[in-house]
C-alpha positions as CSV (number, residue, x, y, z in Angstrom):
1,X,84.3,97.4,109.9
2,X,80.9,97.3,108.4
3,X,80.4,95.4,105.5
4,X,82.4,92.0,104.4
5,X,86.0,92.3,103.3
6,X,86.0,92.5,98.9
7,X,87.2,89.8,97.5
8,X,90.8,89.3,96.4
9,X,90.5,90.0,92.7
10,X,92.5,86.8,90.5
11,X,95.4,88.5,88.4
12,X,96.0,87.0,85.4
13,X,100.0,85.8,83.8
14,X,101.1,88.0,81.2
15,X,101.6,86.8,77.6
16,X,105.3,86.2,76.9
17,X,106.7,86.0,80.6
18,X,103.4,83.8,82.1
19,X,104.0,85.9,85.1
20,X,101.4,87.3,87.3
21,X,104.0,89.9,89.0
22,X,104.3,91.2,85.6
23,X,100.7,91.7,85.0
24,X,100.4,94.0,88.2
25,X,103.2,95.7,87.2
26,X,101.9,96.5,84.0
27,X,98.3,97.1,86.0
28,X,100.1,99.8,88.2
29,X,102.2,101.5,85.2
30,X,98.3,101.9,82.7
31,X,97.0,105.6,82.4
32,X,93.5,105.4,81.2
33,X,92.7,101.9,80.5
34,X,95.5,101.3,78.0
35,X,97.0,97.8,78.9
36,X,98.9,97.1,75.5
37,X,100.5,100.4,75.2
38,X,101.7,99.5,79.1
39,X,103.0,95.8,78.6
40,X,104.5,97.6,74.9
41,X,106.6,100.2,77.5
42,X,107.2,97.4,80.3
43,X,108.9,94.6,77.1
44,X,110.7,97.6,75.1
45,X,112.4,98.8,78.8
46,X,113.3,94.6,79.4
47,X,114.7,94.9,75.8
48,X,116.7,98.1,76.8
49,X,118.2,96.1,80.1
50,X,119.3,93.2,78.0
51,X,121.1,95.7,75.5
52,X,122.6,97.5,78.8
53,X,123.6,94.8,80.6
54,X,124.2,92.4,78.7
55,X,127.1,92.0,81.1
56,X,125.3,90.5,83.5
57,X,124.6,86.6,83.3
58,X,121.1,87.2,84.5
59,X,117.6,87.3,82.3
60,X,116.2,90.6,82.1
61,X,113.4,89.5,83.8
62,X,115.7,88.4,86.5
63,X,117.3,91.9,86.9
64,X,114.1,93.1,87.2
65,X,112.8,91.4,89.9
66,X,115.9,91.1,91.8
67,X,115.8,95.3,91.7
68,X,112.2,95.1,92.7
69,X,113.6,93.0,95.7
70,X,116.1,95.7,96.1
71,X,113.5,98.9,96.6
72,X,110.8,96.8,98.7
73,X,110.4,98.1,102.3
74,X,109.8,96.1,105.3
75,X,108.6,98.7,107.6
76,X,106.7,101.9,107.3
77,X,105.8,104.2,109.8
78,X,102.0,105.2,110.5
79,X,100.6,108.2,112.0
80,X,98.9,107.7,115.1
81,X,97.5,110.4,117.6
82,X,97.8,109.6,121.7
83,X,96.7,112.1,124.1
84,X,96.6,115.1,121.8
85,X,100.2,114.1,120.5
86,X,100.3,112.5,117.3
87,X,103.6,109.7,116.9
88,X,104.8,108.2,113.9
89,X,104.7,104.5,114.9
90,X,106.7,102.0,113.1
91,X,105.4,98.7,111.8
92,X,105.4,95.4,109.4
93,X,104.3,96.1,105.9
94,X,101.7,93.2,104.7
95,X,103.7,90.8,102.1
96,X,101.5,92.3,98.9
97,X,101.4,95.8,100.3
98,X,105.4,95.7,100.1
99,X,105.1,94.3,96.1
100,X,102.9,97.2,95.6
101,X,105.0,99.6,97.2
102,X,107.9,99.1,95.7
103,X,106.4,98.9,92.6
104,X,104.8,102.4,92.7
105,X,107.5,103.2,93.7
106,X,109.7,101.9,90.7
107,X,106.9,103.8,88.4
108,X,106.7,107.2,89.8
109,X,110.8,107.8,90.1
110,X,110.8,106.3,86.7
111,X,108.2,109.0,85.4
112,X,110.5,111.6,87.6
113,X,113.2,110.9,85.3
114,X,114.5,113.0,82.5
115,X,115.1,110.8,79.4
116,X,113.5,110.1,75.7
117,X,110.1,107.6,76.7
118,X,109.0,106.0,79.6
119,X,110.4,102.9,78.4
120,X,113.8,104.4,78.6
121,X,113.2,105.8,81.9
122,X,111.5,102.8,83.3
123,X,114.9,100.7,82.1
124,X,116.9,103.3,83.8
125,X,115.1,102.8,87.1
126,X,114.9,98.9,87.0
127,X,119.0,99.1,86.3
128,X,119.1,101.3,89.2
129,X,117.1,99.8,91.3
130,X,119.2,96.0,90.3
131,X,122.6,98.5,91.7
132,X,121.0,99.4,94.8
133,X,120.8,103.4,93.9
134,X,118.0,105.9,92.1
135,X,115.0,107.6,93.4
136,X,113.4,104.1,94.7
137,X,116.2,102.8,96.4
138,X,116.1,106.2,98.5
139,X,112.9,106.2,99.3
140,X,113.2,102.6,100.7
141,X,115.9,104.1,102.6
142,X,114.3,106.6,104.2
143,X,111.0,104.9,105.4
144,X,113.9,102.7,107.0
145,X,115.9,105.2,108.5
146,X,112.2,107.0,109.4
147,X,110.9,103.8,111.4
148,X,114.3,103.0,112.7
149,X,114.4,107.2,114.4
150,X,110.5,106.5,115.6
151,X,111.4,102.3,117.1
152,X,111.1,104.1,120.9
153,X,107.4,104.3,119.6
154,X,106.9,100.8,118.7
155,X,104.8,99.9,121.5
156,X,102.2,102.0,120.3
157,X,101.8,99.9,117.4
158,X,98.1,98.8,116.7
């Protein structure tokens, strides 16, 4: 490369959790700039958990983070062209690469969903995610199962 590697940009905690996983969250779920109507959507679908579950001895912010655990790959595979063959070559996922995966993942199957307002969908999701099933917990299964079908490739790794 070129030019000097950007520097990392400092995330600030959000207001009520103090939580700087939170604020990325909220970062990846804004359309068009509109960070309070985000963080509004991201407490109302904690709210919905805690009504839902209230089961569980867990905080809702504990549910969520323990389903974002739940849908975070470890591996991916990659594209890469040998010879005039192209492989899909398996390998490690970078630690903040895997939070942001998994939580654009959590936001896009939550927008798939049917339901009444993202904040019920996104509630939905998180619950699903917390039981190991819904549209994220697939996908993290398949990018396994993908790089586990392509390991006789892993020496190709870069």
């Amino acid at each position: 490369m070129r030019k000097a590697k950007p520097k990392k940009r400092l995330v600030l905690p959000d207001p009520v959790f103090n939580d700087t996983k939170v604020s990325k969250f909220v970062n990846h779920l804004m359309y068009d700039g509109k960070k309070t109507i985000s963080y509004d959507i991201f407490y109302k679908a904690l709210d919905i958990v805690k009504e839902k579950m209230a089961k569980e001895e867990k905080a809702p912010l504990e549910i969520w983070k323990q389903g974002l655990d739940n849908i975070t790959p470890q591996v991916e595979v990659k594209s890469r062209r040998i010879g005039g063959a192209t492989f899909q070559v398996p390998t490690e996922i970078r630690p903040d690469r895997k939070e942001s995966i998994s939580m654009k993942n959590m936001i896009n199957y939550a927008r798939k969903r049917g339901g009444k307002g993202m904040a019920e969908k996104l509630a939905a999701e998180i619950m699903d995610a917390y039981n190991n099933q819904g549209g994220a917990f697939k996908r993290k299964e398949d990018m396994h199962r993908m790089a586990e079908a392509n390991r006789a490739f892993a020496h190709f790794r870069f």
